[in-house]
C-alpha positions as CSV (number, residue, x, y, z in Angstrom):
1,X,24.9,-13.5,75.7
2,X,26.8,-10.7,73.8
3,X,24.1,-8.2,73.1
4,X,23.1,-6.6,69.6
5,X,22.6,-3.7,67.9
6,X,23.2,0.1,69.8
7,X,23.9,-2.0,72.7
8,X,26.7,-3.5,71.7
9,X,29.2,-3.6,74.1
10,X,32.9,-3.5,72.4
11,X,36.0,-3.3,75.3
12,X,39.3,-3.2,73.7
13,X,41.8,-4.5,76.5
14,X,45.2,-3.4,76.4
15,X,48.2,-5.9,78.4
16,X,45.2,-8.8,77.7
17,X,47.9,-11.1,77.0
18,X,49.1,-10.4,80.4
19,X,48.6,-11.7,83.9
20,X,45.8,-9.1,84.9
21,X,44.6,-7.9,81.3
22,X,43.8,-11.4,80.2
23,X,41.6,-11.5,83.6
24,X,39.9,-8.4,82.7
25,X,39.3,-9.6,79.2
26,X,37.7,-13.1,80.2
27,X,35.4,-11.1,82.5
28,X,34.4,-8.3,80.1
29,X,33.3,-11.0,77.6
30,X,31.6,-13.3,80.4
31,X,29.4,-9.8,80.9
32,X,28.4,-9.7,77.2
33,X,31.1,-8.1,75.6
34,X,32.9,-8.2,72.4
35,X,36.9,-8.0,73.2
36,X,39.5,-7.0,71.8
37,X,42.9,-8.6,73.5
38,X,45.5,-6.4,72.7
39,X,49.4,-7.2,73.3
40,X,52.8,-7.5,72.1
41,X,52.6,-11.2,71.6
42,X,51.1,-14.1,70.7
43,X,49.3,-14.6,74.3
44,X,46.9,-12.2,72.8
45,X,45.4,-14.7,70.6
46,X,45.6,-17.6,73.4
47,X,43.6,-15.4,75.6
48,X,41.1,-14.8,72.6
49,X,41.0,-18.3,71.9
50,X,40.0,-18.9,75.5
51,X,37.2,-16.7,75.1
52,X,35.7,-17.8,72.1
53,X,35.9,-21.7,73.1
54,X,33.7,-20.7,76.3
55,X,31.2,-19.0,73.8
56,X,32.6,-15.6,73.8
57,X,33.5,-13.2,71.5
58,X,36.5,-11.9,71.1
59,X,40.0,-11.3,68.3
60,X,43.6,-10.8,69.1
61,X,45.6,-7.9,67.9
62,X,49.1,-7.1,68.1
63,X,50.5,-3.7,68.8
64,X,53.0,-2.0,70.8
65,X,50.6,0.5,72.4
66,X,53.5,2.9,73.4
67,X,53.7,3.8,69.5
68,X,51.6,6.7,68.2
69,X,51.3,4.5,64.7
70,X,51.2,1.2,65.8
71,X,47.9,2.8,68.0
72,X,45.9,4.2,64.9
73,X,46.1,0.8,63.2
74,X,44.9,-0.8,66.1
75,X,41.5,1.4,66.7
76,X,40.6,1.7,62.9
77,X,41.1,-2.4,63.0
78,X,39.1,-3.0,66.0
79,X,36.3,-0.6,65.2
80,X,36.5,-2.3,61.7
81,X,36.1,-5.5,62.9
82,X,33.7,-5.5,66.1
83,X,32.5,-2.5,66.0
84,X,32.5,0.7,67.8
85,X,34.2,0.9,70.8
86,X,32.4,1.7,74.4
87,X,35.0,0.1,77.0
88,X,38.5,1.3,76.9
89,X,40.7,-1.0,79.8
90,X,44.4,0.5,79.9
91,X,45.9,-2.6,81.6
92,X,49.3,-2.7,79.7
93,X,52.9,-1.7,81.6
94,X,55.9,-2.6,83.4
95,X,58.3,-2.4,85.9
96,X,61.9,-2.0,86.1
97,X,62.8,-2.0,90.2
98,X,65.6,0.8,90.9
99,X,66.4,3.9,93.1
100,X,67.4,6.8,90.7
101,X,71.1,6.0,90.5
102,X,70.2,2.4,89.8
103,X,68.3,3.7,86.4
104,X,69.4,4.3,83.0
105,X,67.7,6.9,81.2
106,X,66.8,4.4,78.8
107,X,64.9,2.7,81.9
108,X,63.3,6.1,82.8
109,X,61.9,6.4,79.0
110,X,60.9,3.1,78.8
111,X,59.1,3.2,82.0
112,X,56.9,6.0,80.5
113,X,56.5,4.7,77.5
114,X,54.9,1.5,78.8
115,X,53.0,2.9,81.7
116,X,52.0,6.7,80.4
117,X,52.4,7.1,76.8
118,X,50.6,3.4,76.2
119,X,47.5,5.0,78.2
120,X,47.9,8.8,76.6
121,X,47.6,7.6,73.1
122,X,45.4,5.0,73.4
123,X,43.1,7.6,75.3
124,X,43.9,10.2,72.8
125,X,42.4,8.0,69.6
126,X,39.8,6.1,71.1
127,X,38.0,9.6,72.6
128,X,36.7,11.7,70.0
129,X,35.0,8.3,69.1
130,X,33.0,7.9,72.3
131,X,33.0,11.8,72.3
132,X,30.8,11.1,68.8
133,X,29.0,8.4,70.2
134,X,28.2,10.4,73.4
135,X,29.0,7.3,75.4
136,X,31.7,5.5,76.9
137,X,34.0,4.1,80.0
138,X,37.4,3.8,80.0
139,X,39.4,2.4,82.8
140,X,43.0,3.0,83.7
141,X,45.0,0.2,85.8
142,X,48.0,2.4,87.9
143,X,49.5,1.0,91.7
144,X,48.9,1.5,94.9
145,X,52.6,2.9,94.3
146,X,50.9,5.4,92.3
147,X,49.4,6.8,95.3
148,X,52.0,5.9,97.5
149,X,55.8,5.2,97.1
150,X,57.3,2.3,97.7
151,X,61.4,1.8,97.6
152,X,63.3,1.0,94.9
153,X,60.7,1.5,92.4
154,X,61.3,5.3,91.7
155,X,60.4,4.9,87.6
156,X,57.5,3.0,88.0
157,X,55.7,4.9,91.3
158,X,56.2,8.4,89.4
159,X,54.7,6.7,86.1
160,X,51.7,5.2,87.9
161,X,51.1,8.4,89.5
162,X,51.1,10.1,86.1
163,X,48.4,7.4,85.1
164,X,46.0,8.1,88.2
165,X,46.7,12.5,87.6
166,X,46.0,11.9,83.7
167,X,42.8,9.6,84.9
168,X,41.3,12.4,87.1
169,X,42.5,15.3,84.1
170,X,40.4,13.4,81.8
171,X,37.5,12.4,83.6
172,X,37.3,16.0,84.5
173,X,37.2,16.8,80.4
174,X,35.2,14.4,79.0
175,X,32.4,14.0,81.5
176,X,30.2,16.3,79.9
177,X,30.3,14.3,76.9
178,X,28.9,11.1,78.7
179,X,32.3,9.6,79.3
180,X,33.5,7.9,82.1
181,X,36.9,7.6,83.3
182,X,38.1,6.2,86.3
183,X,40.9,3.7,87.9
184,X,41.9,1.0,89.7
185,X,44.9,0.8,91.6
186,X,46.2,-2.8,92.4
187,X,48.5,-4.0,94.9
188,X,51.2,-7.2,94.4
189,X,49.0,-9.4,92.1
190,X,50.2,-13.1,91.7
191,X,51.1,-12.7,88.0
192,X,54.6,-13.1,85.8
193,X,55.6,-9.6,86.2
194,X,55.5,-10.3,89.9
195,X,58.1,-13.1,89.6
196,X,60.4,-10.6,87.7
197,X,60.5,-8.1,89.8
198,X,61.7,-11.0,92.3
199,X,64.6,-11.7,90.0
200,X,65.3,-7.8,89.9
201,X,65.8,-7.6,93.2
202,X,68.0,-10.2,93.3
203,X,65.2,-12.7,95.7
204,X,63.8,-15.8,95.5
205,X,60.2,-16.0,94.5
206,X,59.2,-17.6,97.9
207,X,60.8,-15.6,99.7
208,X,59.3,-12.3,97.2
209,X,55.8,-13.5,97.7
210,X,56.1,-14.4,101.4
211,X,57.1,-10.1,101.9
212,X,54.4,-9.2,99.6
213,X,51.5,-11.1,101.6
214,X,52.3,-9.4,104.4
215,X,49.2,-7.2,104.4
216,X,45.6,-6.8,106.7
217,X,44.1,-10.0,104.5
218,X,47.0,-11.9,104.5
219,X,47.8,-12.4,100.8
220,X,48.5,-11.1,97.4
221,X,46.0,-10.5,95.0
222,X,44.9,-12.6,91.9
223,X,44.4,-11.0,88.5
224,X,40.7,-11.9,88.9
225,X,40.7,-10.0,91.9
226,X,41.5,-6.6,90.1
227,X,39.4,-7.4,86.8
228,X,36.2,-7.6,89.1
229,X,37.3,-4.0,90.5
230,X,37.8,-2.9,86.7
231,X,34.7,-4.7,85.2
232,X,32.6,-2.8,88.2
233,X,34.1,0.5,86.7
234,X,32.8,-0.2,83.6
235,X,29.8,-1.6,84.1
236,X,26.0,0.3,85.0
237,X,26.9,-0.1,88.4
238,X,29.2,2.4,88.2
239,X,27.2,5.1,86.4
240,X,27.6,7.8,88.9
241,X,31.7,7.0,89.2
242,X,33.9,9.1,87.1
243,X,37.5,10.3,88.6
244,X,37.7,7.6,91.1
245,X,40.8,5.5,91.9
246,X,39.4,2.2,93.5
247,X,42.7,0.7,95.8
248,X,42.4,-3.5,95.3
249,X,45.2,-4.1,97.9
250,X,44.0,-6.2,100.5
251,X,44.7,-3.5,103.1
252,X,48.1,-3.1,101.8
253,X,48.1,1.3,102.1
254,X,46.3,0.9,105.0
């Protein structure tokens, strides 16, 4: 039952047309909340649609969260709409596999675009609102190649790493204003991005998932498996977390 009033619990998902985002969104509005499913694409409003035939609530909106513009919009619609927001889930990104020769700029920018600039400047407008509110959690979603490299993936592991240092910068700054912000760090997740990396590297998807189970638990993760990791981040459970990076990799950095 979505609660009423100061309670109110609005989470704006970003990638919740996605493999993992629309896991975190479903879960976030099974706890109570109010979601706002933000991607690209249509999938938003499939995800949304999900949600509100199992008696959530929950609206799609489209925006490319990389754009400074395309990010004001979005708050002002969502706090306009549902209200004000108290969860912030930076799920969006991508990857483009490639040692340094193997990138173009172009994939270098783009890389940080999706995986950085998506989380700065949805950060950056969605703050001074908790900051007002004097509440409010936000939760990052970077790689266990954030903490770790892994080969031929130079773009993306130095862009997740920038995602876990920018988590722990602003946790540090916003604390004292009763924010939260911490992070989860997944390993290979069975979702489409998966299968394209696959294709990048030029294997077969059996062959890709069969290299990427190989860890302590013996398989990859689901995208439920990582939005129970973020919904415990944001929840009261947490309340004493700020600054953390929580690894969901099946042993995989072990």
């Amino acid at each position: 039952m979505t609660a009423t009033g100061s309670d109110t619990r609005v989470a704006l998902v970003t990638g919740g047309g996605g493999g993992i985002g629309s896991a975190v969104a479903r879960r976030l509005a099974d706890e109570g909340a109010a979601v706002a499913v933000v991607d690209r694409d249509d999938a938003a409003e499939a995800v949304a649609g999900r949600i509100r035939d199992a008696g959530g609530r929950a609206e799609a909106f489209l925006c490319d969260v990389s754009a400074e513009s395309d990010v004001a919009a979005l708050v002002e619609k969502v706090s306009g709409r549902l209200g004000a927001i108290t969860d912030l889930c930076c799920v969006a990104g991508s990857i483009r596999r490639g040692t340094v020769p193997d990138l173009s700029l172009a994939d270098w920018h783009r890389s940080f675009a999706d995986n950085v600039d998506s989380v700065f400047l949805m950060c950056r407008a969605v703050l001074p609102l908790m900051e007002r509110a004097g509440r409010g959690r936000i939760v990052t979603v970077a790689s266990g190649w954030g903490l770790r490299a892994g080969e031929k993936a130079a773009a993306y592991c130095t862009a997740k790493a920038g995602v876990v240092m920018l988590t722990q910068a602003m946790a540090l700054d916003h604390s004292p204003a009763g924010i939260r912000v911490n992070c989860v760090a997944p390993g290979d997740t069975r979702t489409p991005m998966l299968a394209r990396e696959a294709r990048q590297l030029g294997q077969s998807d059996t062959e890709f998932l069969a290299e990427a189970a190989d860890r302590p638990l013996g398989r990859i993760g689901t995208p439920e498996d990582i939005a129970a990791a973020v919904a415990f981040l944001a929840g009261p459970d947490a309340d004493f977390v700020t600054g953390a990076v929580l690894t969901v990799d099946g042993g995989g950095s072990v």
